[in-house]
N, CA, C and O atoms as a MOPAC input file, in Angstrom:
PM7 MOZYME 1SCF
protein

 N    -84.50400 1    35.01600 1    13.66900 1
 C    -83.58000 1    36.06100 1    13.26900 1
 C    -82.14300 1    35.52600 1    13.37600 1
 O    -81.85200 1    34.69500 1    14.23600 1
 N    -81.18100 1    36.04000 1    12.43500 1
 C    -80.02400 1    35.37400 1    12.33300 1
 C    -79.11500 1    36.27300 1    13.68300 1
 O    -79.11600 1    37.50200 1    13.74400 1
 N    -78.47500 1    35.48600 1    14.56200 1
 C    -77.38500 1    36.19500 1    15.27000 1
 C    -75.96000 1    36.42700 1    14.55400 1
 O    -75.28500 1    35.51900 1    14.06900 1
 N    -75.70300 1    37.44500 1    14.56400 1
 C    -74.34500 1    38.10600 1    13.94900 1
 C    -73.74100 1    38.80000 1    15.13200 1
 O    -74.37600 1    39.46900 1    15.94700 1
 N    -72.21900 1    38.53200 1    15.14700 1
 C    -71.47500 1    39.30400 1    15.81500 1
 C    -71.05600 1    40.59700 1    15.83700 1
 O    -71.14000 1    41.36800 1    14.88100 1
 N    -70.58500 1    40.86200 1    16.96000 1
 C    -70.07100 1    42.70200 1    16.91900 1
 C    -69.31600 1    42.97600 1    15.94100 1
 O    -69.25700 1    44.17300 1    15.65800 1
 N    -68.46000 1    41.97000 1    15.06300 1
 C    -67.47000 1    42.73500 1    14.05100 1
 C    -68.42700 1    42.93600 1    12.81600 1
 O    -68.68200 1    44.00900 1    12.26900 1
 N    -68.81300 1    41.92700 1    12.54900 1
 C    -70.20300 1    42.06000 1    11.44700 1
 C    -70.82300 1    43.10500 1    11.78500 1
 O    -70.22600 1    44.10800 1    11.39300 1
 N    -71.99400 1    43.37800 1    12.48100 1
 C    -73.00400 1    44.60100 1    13.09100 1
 C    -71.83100 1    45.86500 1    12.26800 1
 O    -72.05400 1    46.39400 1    11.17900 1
 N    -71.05500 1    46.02100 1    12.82300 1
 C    -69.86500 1    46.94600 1    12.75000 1
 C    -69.40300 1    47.32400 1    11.63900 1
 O    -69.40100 1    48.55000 1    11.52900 1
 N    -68.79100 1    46.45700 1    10.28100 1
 C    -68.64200 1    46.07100 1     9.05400 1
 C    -69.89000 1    46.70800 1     8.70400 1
 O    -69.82600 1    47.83800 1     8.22000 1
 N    -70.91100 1    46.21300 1     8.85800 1
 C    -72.02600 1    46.38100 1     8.14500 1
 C    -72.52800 1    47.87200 1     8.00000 1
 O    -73.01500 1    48.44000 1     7.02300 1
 N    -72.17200 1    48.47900 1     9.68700 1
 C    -72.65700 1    49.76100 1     9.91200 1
 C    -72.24200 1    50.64200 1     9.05500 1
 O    -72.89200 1    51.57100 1     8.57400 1
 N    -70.50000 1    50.18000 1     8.74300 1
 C    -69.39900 1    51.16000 1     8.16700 1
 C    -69.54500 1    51.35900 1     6.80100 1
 O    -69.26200 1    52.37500 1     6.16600 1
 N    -70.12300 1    50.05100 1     6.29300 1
 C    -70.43400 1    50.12000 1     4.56200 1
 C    -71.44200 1    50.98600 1     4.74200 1
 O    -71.22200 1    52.06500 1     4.19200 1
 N    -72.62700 1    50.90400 1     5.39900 1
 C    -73.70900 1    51.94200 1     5.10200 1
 C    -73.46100 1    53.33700 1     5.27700 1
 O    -74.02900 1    54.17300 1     4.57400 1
 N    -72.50600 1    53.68900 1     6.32400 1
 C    -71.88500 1    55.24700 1     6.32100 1
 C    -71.54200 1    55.78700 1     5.13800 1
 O    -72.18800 1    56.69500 1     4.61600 1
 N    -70.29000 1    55.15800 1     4.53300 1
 C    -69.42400 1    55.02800 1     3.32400 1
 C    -70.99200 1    55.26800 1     2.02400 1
 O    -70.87400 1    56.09100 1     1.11700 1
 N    -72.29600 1    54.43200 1     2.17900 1
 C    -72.63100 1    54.53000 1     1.00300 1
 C    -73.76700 1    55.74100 1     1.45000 1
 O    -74.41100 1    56.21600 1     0.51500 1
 N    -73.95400 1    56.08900 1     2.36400 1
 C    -74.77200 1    57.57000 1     2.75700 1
 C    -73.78800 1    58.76200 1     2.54900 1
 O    -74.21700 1    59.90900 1     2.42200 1
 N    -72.99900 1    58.58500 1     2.53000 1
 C    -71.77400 1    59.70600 1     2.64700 1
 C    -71.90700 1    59.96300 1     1.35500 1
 O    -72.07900 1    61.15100 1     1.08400 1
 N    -71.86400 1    58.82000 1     0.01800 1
 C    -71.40100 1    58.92200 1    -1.49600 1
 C    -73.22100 1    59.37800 1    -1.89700 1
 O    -73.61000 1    60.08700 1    -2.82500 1
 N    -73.67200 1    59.00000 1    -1.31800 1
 C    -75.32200 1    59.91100 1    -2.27800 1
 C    -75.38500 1    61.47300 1    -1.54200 1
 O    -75.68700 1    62.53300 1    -2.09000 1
 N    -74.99400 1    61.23600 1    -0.10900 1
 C    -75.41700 1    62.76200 1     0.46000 1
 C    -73.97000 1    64.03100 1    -0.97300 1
 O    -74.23700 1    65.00600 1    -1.67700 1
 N    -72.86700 1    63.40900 1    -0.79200 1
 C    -71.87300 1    64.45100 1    -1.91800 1
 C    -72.69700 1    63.98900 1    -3.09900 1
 O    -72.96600 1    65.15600 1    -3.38300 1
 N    -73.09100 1    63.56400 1    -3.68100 1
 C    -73.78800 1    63.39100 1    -4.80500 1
 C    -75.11000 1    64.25700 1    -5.04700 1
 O    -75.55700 1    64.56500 1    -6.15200 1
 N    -75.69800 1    64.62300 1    -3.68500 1
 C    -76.56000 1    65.52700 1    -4.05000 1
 C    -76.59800 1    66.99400 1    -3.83700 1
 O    -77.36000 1    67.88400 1    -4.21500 1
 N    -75.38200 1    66.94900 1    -3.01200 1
 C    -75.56000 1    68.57400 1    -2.80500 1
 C    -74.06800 1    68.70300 1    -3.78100 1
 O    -74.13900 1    69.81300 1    -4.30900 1
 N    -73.19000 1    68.23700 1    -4.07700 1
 C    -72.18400 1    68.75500 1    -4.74700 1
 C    -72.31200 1    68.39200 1    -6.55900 1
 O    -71.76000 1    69.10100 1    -7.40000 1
 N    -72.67300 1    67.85900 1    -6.70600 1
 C    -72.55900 1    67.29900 1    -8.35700 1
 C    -74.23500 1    67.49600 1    -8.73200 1
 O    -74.50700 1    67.19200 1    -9.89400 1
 N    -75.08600 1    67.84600 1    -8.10200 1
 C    -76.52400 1    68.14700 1    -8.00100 1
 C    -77.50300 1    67.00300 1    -8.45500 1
 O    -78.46700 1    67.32200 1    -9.15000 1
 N    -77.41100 1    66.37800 1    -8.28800 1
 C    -78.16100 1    65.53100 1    -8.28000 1
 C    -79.45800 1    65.68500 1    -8.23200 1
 O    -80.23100 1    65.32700 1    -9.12000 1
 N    -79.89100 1    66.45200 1    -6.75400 1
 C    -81.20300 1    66.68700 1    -6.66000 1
 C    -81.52700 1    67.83200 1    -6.54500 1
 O    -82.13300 1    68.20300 1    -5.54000 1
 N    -81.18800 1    68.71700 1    -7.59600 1
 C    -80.86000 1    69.87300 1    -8.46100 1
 C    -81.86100 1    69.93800 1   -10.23000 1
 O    -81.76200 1    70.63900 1   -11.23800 1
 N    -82.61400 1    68.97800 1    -9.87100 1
 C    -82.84600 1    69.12300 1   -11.75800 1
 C    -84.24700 1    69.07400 1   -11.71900 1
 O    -84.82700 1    68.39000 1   -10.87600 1
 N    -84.94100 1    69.85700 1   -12.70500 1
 C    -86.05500 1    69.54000 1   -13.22900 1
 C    -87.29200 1    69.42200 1   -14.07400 1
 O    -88.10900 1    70.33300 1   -14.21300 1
 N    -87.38300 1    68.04600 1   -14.71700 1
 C    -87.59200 1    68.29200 1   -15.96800 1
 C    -88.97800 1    67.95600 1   -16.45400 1
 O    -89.94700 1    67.77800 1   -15.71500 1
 N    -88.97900 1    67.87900 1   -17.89600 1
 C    -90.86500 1    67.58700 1   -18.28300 1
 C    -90.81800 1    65.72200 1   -18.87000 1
 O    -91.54000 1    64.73700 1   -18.71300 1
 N    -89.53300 1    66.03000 1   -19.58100 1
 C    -89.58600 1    64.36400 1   -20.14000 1
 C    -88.75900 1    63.25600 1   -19.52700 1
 O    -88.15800 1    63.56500 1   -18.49700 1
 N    -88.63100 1    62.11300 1   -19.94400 1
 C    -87.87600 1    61.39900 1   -19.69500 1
 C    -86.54100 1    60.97000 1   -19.69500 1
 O    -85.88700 1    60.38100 1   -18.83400 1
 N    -86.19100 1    61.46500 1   -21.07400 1
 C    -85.05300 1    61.72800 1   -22.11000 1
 C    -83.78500 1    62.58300 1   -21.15400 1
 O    -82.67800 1    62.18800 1   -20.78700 1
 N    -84.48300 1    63.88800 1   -20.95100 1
 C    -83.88900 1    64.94000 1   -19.45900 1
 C    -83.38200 1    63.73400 1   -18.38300 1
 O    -82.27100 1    63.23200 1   -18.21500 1
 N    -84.57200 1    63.51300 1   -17.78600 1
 C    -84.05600 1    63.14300 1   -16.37400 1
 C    -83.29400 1    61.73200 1   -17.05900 1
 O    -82.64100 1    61.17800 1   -16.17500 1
 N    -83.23000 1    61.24400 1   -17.94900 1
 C    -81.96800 1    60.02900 1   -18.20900 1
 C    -80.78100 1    60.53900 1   -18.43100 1
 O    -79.79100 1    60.09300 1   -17.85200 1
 N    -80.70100 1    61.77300 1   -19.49800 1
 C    -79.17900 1    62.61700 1   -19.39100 1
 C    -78.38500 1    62.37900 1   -18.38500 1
 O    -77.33300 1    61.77100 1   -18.18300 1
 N    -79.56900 1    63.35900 1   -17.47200 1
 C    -79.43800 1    64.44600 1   -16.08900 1
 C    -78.70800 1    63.00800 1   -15.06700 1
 O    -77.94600 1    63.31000 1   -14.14900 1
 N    -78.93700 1    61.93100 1   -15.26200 1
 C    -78.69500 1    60.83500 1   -14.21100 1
 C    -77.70900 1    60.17300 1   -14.83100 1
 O    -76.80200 1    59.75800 1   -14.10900 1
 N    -77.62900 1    59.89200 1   -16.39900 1
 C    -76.27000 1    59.13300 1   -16.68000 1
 C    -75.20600 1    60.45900 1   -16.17100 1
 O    -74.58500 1    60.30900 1   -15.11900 1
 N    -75.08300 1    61.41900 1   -16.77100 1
 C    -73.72300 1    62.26800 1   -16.63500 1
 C    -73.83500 1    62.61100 1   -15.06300 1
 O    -72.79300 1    62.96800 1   -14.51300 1
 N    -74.94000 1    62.53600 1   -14.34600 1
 C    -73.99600 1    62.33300 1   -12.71700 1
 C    -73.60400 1    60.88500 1   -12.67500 1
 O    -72.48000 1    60.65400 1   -12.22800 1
 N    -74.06200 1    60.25500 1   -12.91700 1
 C    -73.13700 1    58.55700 1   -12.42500 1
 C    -71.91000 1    58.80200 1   -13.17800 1
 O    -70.86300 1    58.30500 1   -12.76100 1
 N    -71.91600 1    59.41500 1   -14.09800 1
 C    -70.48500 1    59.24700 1   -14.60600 1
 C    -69.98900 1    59.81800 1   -13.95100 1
 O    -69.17400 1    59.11300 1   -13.35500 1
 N    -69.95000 1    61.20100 1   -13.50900 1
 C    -69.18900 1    61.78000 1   -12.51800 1
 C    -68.72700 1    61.68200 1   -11.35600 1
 O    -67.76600 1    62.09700 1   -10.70700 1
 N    -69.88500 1    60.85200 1   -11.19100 1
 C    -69.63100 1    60.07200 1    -9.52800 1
 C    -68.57800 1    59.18200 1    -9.53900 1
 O    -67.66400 1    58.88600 1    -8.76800 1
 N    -69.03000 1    58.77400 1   -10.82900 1
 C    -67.83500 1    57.19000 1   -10.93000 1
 C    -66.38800 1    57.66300 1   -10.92400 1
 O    -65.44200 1    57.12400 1   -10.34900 1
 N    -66.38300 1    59.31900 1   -12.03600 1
 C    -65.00400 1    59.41800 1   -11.78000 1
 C    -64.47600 1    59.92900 1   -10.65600 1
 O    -63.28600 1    60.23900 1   -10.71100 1
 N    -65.18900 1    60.13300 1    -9.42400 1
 C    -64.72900 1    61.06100 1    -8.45700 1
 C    -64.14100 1    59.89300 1    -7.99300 1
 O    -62.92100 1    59.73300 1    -7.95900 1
 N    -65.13100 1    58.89200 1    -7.55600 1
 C    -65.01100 1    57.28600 1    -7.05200 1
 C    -63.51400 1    56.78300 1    -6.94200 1
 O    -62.94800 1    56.39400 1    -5.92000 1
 N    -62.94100 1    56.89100 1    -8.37300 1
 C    -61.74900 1    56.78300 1    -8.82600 1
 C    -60.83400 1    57.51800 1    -8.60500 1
 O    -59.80600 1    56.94800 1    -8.24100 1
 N    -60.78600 1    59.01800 1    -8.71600 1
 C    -59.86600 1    59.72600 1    -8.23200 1
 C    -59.67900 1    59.66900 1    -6.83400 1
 O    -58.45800 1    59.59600 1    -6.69700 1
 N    -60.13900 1    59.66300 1    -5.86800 1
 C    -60.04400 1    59.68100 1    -4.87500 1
 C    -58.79200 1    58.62600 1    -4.00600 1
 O    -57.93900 1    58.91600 1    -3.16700 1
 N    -59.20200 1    57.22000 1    -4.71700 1
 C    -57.75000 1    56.42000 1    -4.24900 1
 C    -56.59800 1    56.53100 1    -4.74100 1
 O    -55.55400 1    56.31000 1    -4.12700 1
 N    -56.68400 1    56.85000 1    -5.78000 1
 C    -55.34400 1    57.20500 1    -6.75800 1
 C    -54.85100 1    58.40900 1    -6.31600 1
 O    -53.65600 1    58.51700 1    -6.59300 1
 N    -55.34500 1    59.43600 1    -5.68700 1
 C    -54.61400 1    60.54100 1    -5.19600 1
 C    -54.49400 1    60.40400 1    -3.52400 1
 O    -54.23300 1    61.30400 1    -2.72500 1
 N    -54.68500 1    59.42700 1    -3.33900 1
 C    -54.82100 1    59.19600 1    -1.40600 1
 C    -53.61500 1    59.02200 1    -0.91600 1
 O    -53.59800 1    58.90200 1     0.30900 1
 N    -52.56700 1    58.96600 1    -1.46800 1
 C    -51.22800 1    59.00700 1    -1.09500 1
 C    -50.43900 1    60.81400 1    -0.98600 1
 O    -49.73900 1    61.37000 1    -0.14000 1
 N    -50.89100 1    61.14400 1    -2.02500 1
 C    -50.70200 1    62.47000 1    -1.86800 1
 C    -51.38400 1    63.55300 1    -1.25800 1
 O    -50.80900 1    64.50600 1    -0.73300 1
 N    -52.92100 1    63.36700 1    -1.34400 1
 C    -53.94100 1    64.08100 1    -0.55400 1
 C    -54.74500 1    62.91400 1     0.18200 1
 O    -55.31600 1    62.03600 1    -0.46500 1
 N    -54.75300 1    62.96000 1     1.58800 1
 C    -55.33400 1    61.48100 1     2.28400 1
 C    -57.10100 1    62.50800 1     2.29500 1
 O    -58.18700 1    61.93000 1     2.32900 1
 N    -56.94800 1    63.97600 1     2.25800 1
 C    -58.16300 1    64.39700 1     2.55200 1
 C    -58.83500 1    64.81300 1     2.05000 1
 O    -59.75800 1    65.53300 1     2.43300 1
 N    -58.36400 1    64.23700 1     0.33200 1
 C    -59.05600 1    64.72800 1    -0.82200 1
 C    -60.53700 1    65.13600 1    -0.89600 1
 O    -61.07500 1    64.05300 1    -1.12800 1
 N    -61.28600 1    65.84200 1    -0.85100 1
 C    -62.79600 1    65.61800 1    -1.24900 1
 C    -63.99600 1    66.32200 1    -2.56000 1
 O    -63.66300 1    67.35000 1    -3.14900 1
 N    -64.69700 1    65.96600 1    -2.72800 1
 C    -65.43400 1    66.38600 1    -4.17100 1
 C    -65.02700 1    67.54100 1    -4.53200 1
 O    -64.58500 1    67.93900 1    -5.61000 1
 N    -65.25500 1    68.19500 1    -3.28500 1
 C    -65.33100 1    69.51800 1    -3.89500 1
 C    -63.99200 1    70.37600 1    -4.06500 1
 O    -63.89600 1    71.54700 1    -4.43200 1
 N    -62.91800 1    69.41900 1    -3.67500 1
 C    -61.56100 1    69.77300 1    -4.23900 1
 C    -61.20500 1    69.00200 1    -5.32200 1
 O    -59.97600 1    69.04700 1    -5.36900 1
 N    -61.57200 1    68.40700 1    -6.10300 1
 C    -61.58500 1    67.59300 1    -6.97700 1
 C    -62.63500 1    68.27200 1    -8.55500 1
 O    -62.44100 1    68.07600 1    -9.75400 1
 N    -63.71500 1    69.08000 1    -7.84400 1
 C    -64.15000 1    69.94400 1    -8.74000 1
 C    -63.62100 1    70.90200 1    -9.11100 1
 O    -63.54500 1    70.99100 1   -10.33600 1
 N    -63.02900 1    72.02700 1    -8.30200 1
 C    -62.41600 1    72.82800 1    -7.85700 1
 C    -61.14900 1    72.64400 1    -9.20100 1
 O    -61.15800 1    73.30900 1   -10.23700 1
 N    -60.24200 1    71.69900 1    -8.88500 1
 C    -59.22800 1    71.17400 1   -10.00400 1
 C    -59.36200 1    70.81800 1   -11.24000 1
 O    -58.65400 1    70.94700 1   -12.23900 1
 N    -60.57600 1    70.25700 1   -10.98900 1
 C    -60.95500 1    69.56300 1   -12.87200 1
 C    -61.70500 1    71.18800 1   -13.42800 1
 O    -61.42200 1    71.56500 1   -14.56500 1
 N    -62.41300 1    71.84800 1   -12.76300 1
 C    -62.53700 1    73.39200 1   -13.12900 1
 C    -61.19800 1    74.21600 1   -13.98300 1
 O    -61.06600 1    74.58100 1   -15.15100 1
 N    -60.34200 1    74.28900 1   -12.80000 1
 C    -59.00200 1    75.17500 1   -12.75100 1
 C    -58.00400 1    74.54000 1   -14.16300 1
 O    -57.17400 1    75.22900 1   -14.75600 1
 N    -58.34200 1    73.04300 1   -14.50400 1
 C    -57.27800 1    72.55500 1   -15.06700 1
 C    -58.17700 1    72.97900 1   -17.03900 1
 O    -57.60200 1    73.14500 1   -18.11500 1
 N    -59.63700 1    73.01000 1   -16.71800 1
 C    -60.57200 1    73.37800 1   -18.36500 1
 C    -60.06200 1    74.49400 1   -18.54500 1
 O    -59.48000 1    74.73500 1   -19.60300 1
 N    -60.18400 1    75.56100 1   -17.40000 1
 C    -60.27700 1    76.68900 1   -17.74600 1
 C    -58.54600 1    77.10900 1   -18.15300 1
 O    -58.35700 1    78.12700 1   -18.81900 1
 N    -57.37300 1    76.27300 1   -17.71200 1
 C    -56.31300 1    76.73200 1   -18.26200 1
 C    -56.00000 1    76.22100 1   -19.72500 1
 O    -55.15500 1    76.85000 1   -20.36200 1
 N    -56.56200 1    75.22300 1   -20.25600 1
 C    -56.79900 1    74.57500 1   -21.41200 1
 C    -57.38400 1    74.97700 1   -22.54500 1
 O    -57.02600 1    74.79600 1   -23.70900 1
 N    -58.82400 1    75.84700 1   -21.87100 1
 C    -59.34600 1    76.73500 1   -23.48800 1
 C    -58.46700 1    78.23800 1   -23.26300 1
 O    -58.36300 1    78.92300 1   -24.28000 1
 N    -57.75600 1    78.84500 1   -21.82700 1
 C    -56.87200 1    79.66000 1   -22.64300 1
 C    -55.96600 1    79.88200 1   -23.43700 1
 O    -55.64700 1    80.89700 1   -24.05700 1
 N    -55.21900 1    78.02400 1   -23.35400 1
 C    -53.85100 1    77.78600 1   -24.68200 1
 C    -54.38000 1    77.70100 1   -25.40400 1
 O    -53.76100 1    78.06400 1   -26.40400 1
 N    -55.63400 1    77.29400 1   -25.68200 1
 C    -55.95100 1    77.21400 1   -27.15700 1
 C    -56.58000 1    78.77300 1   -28.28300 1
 O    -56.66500 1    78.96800 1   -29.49500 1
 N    -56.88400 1    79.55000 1   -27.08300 1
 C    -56.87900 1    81.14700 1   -27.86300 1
 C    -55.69400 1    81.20600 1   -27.75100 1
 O    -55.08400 1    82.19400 1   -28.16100 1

């Protein structure tokens, strides 16, 4: 077995938090594991347009970390909601 040090062990632990953290909001907020279907076609939709969404949350999140350090999904939904719904009222 390979010996690795405490900063490694540590590093290592922190990436796996970081990537349990991004599937656990992925499934209860953007639903992920929310769907269910008969064909294949479905569940490929149903999985590209959450990765896309994921990806863009992914992104928003550092780009607004200066202004909101405590940004999270579901304020980020919350906004991209608030900002459609003022958009199809200029357009009636």
């Amino acid at each position: 077995m390979v010996s690795r040090g405490h900063y490694t062990v540590a590093y290592m632990q922190a990436q796996r938090f970081f990537v349990e953290h991004h599937i656990k909001e992925a499934k209860q907020i953007l639903g992920l594991d929310q769907f269910q279907t008969r064909k294949w076609i479905a569940l490929h939709h149903k999985l590209a347009i959450s990765i896309l969404v994921s990806s863009f949350i992914l992104k928003e999140k550092p780009r607004c970390f200066e202004d909101l350090p405590l940004l999270s999904v579901r304020d980020i939904e919350n906004c991209t909601t608030l900002q459609l719904l003022k958009s199809c009222q200029t357009i009636k």
